[in-house]
C-alpha positions as CSV (number, residue, x, y, z in Angstrom):
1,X,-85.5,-20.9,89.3
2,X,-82.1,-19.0,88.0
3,X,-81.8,-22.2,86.5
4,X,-84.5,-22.2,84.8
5,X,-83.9,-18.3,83.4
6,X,-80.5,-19.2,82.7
7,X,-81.7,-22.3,80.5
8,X,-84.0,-20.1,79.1
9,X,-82.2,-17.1,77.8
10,X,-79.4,-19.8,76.4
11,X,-82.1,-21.0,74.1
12,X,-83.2,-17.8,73.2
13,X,-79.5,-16.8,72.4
14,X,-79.3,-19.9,70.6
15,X,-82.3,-19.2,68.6
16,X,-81.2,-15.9,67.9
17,X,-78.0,-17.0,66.4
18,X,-79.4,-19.6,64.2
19,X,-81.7,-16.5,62.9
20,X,-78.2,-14.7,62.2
21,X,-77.3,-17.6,60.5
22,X,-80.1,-18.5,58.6
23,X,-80.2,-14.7,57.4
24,X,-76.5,-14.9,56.2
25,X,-77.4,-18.3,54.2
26,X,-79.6,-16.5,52.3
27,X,-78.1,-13.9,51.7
28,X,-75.3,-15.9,50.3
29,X,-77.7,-17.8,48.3
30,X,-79.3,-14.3,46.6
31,X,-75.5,-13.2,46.4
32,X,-75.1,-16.3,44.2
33,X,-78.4,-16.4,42.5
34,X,-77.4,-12.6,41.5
35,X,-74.1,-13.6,40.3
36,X,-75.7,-16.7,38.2
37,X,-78.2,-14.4,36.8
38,X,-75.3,-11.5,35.7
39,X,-73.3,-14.6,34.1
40,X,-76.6,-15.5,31.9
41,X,-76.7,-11.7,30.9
42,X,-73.8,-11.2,29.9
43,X,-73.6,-15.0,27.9
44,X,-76.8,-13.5,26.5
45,X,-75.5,-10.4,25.4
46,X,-72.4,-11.6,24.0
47,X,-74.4,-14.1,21.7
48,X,-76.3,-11.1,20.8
49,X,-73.4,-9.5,19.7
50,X,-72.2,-12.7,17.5
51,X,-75.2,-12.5,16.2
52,X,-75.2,-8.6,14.8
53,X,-72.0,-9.1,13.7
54,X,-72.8,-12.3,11.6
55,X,-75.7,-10.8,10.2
56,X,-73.8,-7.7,9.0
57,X,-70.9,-10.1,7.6
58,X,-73.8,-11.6,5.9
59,X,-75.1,-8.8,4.8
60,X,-72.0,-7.6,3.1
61,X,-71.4,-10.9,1.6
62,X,-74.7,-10.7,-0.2
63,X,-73.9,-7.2,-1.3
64,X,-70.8,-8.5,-2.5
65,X,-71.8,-11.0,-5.1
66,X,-75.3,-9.1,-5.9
67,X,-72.6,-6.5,-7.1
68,X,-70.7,-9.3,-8.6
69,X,-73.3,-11.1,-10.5
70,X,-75.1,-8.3,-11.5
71,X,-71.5,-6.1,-12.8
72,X,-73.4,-2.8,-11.7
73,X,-70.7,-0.1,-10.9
74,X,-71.6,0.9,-7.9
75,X,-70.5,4.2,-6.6
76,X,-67.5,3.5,-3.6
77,X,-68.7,6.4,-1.8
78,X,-71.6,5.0,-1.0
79,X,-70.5,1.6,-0.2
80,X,-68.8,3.7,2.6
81,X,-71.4,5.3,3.8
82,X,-73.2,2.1,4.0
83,X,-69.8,0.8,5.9
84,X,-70.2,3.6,8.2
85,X,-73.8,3.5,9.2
86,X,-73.4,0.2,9.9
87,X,-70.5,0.3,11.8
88,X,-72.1,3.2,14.0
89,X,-75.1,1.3,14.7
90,X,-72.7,-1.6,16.1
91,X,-71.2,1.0,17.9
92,X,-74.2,2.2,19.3
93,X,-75.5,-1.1,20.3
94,X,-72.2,-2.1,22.0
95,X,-72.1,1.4,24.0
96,X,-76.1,0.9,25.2
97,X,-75.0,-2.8,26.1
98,X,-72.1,-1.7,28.0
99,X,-74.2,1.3,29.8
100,X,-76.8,-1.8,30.9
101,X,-74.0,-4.1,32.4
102,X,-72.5,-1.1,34.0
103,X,-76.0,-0.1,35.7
104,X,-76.7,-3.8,36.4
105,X,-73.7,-3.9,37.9
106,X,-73.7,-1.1,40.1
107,X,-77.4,-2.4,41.2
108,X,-76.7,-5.6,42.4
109,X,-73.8,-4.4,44.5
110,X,-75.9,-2.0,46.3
111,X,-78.5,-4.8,47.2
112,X,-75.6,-6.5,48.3
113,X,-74.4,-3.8,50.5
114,X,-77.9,-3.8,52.1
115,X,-78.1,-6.9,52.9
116,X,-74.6,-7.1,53.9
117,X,-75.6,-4.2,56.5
118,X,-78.9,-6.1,57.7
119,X,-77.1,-9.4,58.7
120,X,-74.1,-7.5,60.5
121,X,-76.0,-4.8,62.0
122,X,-75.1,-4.2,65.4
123,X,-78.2,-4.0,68.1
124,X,-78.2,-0.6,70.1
125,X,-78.0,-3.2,73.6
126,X,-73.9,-4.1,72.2
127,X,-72.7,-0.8,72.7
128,X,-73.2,-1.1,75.9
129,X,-69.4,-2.0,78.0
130,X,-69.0,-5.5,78.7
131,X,-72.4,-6.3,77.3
132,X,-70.4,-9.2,75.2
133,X,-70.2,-11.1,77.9
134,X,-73.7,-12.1,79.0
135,X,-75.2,-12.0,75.3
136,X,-74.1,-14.3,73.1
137,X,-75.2,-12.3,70.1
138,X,-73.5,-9.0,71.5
139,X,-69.9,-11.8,71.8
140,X,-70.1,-13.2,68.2
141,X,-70.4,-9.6,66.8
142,X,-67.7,-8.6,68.9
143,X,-65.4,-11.7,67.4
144,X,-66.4,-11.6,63.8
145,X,-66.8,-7.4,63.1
146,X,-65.2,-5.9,66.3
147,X,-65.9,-2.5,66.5
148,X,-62.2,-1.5,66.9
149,X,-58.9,-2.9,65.4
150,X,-57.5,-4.7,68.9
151,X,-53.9,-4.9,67.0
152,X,-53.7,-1.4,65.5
153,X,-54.8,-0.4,69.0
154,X,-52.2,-2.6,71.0
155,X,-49.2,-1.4,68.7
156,X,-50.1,2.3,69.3
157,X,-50.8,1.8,73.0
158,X,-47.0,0.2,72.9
159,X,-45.4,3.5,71.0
């Protein structure tokens, strides 16, 4: 009969760990999914940007021979101010992309921290002394996010 509990809590453990696992796979997988999807962005963006700054390229170019095949002095001053708005709304545009990365950005690494902290999170019964040793979940906690530094804690034990 011990044999039989014995049997039985190994393939719950075992189950358990193959949960663990499982939830670390996919949390991998949306770690690379994210990634995949912030590499599209910014490949999107960028294009976008090409694409503003061929268009105002453009843009001047026309203005340029309109101003050449039509010989109408045009004042300089306000070719500049033309210069400057446009150059302000590329400005604007870059520094409203740049805020939207950044916020993106700072998103996805606080789902990541979440689900970091959901796959590693310690159960209440592993604080217990010595409770590594019957649970095998409590033992591969314990060997892959020990609670304390075992070499930090050695060295200063030897001082």
């Amino acid at each position: 009969e011990q044999e039989k509990i014995r049997i039985e809590t190994q393939r719950k453990e075992q189950e358990r760990l193959e949960e663990t696992k499982k939830k670390e796979e996919e949390a991998l997988k949306l770690k690379l999914e994210k990634e995949k999807e912030e590499e599209e962005e910014k490949a999107r963006i960028e294009l976008q940007r090409k694409e503003e700054v061929n268009n105002m390229e453009a843009t001047m170019i026309k203005k340029e021979e309109e101003s050449q095949d039509k010989e109408v002095n045009v004042d300089s001053t306000q070719q500049l101010k033309e210069q400057e708005k446009e150059q302000v709304k590329y400005e604007e545009t870059t520094k409203r992309d740049k805020k939207e990365q950044k916020d993106k950005k700072a998103k996805t690494e606080s789902e990541q921290k979440k689900t970091i902290q959901k796959v590693h999170r310690r159960p209440p019964s592993c604080g217990i002394p010595f409770a590594y040793i019957p649970s095998r979940k409590c033992r591969t906690l314990a060997t892959t996010n020990p609670i304390y530094d075992c070499k930090a804690l050695t060295d200063s034990m030897m001082e």
